[in-house]
N, C-alpha and C positions, 0 to 999 in steps of 0.2 A: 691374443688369440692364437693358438694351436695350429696353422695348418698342414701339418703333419696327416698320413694316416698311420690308427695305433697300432699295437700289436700284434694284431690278431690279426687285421686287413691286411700288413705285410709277410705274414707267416703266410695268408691265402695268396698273395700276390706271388711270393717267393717259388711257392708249391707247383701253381699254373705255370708259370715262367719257367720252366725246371720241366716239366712234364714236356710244354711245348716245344723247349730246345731237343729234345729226344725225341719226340713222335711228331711234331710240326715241320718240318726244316723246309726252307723252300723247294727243293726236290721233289719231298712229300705231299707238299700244295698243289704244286705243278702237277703230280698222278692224278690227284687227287678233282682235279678239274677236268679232267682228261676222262673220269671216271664215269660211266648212265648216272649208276648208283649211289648213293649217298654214305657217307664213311659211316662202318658201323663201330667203332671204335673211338669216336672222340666224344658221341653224347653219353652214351654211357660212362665216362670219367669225366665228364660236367657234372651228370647228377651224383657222382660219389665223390669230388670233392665237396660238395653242398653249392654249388652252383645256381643250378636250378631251383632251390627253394630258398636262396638268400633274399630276395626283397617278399617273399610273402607272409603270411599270419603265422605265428607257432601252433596258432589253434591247428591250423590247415597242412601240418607238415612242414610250415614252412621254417626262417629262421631269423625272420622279424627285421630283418636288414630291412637300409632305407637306398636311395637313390646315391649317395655318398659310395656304398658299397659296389656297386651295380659300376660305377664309373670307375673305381678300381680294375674291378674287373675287363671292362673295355677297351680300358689302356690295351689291358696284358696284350689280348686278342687281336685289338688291332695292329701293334705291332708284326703278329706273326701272320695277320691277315686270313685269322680264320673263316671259314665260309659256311659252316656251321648256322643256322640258322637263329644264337641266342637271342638275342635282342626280339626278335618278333614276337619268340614266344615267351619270354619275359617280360615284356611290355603288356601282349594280351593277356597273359595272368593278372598281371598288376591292376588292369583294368579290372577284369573278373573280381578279384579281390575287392575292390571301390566297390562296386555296383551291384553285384549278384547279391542272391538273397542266403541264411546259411544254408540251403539244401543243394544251389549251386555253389559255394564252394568247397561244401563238402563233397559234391560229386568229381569235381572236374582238378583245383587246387592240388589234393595229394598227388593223382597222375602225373600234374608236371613238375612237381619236385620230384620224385622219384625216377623223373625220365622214360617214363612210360604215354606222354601224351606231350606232341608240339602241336603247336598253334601259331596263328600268325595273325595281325592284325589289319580288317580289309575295309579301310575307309576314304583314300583316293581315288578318281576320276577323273576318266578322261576330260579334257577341258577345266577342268576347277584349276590348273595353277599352284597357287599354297592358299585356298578359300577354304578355311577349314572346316566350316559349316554346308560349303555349297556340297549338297548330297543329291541325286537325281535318283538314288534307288529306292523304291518304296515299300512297303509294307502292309497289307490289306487285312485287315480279317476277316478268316477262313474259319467259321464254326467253332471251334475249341484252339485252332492256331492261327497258323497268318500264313500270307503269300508274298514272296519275296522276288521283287524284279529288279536288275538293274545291271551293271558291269564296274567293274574293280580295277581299276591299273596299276600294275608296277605294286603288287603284295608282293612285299620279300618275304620267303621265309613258306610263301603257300607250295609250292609241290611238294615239300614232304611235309607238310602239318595234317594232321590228322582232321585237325577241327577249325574253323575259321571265328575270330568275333568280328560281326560285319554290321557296321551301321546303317541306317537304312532312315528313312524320311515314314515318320505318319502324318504329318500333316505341311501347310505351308507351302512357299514358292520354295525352288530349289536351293535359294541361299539365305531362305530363311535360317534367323537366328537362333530357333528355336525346332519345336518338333520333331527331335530324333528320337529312335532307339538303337538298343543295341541286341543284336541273337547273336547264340554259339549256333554256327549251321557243320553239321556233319559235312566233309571234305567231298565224298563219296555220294551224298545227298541224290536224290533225284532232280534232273534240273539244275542240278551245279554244274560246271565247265571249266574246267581249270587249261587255260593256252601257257605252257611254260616253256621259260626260256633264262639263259642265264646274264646277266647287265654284264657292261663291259666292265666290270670291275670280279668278274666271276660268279660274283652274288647270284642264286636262283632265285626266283622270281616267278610271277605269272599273270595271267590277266587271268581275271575270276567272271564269268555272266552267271549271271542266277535268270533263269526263265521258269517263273512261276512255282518256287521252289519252295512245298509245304515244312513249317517248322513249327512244333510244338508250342502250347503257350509256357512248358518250364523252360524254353531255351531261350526266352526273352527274359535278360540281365534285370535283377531289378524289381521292384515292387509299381511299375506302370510310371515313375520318374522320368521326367527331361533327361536324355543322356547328353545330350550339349556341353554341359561342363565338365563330365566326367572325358569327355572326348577331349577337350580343349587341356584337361591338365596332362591327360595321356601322352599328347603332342608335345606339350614342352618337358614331359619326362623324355620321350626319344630325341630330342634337339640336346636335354642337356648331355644323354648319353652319349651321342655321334660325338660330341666336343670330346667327350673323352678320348673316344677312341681314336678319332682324329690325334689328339695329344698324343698317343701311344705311337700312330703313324709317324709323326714329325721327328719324335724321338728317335724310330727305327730308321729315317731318312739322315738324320744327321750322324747316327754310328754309320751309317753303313759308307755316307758320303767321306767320313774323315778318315775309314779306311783306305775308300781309292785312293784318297789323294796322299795319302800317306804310301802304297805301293805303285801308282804310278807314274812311271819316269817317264822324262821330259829333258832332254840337253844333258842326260848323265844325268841326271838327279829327282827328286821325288818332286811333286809340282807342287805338295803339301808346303815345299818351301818358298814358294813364291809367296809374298805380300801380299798380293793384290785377291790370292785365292784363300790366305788365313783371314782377310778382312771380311769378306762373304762366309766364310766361317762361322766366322765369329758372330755375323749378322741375323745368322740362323737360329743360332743355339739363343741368344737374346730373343728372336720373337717366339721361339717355343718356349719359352719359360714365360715369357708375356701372357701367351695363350692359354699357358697352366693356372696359370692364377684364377683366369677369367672363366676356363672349363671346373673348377673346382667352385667358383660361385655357383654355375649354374646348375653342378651335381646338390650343393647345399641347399638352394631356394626351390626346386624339382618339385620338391614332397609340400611346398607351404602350401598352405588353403588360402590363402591370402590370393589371387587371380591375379593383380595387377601388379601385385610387387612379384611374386612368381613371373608374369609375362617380362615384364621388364629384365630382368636377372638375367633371362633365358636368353634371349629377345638380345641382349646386345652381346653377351657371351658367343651367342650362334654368329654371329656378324660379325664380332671381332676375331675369332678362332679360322673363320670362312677367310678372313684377309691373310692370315697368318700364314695359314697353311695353304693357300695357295703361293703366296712367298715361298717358303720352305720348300715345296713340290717344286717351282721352276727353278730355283736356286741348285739343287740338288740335279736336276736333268742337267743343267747348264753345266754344272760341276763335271759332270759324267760324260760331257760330251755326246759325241754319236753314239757311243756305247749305252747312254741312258735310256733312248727310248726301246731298246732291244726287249724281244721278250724274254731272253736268255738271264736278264740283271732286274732283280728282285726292285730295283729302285724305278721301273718302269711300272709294276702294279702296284707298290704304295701310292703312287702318282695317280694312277685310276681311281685306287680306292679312293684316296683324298677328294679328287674331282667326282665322285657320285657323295661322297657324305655333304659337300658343298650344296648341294643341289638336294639334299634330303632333309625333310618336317621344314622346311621354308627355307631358299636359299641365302644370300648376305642382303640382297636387296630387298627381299622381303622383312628381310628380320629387321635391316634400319628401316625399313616405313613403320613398322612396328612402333621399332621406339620411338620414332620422332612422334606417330600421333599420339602416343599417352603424352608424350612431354606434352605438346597442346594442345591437350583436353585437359593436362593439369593446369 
């Protein structure tokens, strides 16, 4: 078996990587964070590299790419630590895509290839944990639409999306298993409330309330379907992507650590020569290629309809990537010394970023309960 990516993926990878080293540089990040507004210059060369429309429908614009593709991509990004909002709204597309009917994605799908329309996905709350089903926001009908109440935590990617897809409960206890939907709710909306702020890893973010917020009946996803599973497979597409892009972090931590050590002197001489710090070196680069392995599983089994071999794949992928790369992240401060936690050295926000992907679509402990209970259910 092949695990290579082909041609074409690394012409796309090559392309990003190459744009980013020119208009990405940590410098640039650093403004860039520093900035109210949101860069107007990098989503518009997401949607014209094709970006934006790689994992959707060609009917839709899009360019039929799968979850494989998508982690490609992820690497690049994470690496350079973009803060660009892909993933959110790539993800809610993808959703849209599954579930909408074709009037919704013919409405809404072109937009966000074209880079005309972000979105984010707002299905966490306050208190759930990683309960992917426990949902407390509800959804009532209202005449021809519905009424949407409830509050959002920690949506990446909501202060500049234009549009939200927000899950919401019709019927059932809160952690029922069953009884979702899903609406595209306008940003803007009446009764929306976006609280934003940015995570300590830069990422913007925001807390979303909806208080009695009317929504059309076309902006419910869907022909009146359970969205339950379509939620459930959504989650472990964004678990398998964070692995990627974690892999890209790791990657960027270990060039950037064998540079120090390779220009920082110590007794007259570079410290890269000592033994004891080639050995942790070297321990590095072995558990990110460990991690690659495992983040490329879970980009492959992402897309299966299969539920339980998909959860699984994912499920120990996100747990063992989670061990990795927190390895990698301390190893690499360690390496760096006092210098490492500064915010002056690029190797202090890989470290952030790493620590919020740990802790994002379920953390390592989550993920091994995970697997251990299908193992004893099988």
């Amino acid at each position: 078996m092949n695990f290579d990516y082909n041609d074409e993926q690394r012409a796309l990878h090559e392309s990003l990587t190459r744009w980013l080293d020119k208009h990405y540089t940590f410098a640039q990040r650093r403004e860039r964070l520093k900035a109210a507004a949101p860069d107007d210059d990098t989503w518009p060369t997401l949607a014209e590299m094709g970006l934006l429309a790689l994992p959707l429908p060609e009917a839709h614009g899009g360019l039929g790419g799968n979850s494989v593709d998508v982690a490609g991509v992820m690497a690049c990004l994470g690496a350079k630590l973009v803060l660009e909002p892909y993933l959110p709204t790539v993800l809610a597309a993808t959703l849209l895509a599954d579930t909408g009917t074709q009037v919704q994605r013919d409405r809404w799908l072109p937009e966000v290839a074209q880079g005309r329309l972000r979105l984010a996905f707002a299905h966490g709350e306050p208190g759930a944990r990683h309960g992917r089903t426990r949902v407390a926001t509800r959804a009532r009908r209202d005449g021809e639409g519905w009424r949407l109440d409830g509050h959002k935590a920690v949506v990446v990617g909501a202060p500049s999306a234009a549009a939200l897809v927000v899950s919401a409960r019709l019927s059932g206890a809160i952690d029922a298993g069953e009884g979702l939907a899903l609406f595209v709710v306008d940003a803007k909306a009446g009764g929306v409330e976006l609280r934003s702020y940015r995570n300590h890893d830069g990422q913007p973010a925001a807390d979303v309330v909806l208080r009695n917020v009317l929504v059309a009946d076309a902006q419910r996803l869907g022909h009146g379907a359970d969205a339950t599973a379509a939620i459930e497979h959504t989650l472990d597409r964004g678990a398998a992507a964070v692995c990627a892009e974690a892999l890209g972090i790791m990657r960027a931590l270990n060039a950037t650590t064998l540079e120090y050590l390779k220009t920082r002197k110590q007794f007259g001489v570079a410290i890269g020569s000592f033994q004891a710090l080639q050995h942790r070196m070297a321990d590095m680069m072995v558990a990110t290629e460990q991690a690659a392995s495992m983040a490329l599983l879970a980009a492959v089994k992402a897309d299966s309809r299969d539920a339980a071999e998909r959860a699984h794949a994912v499920s120990a992928a996100k747990a063992y990537v989670g061990q990795q790369a927190r390895f990698v992240g301390q190893q690499a401060i360690q390496l760096h010394g006092g210098m490492g936690i500064t915010d002056e050295m690029m190797v202090s926000h890989l470290f952030k970023r790493l620590t919020l992907i740990e802790a994002s679509f379920g953390d390592t402990d989550h993920h091994f309960e995970r697997v251990s209970a299908a193992l004893l259910a099988a």
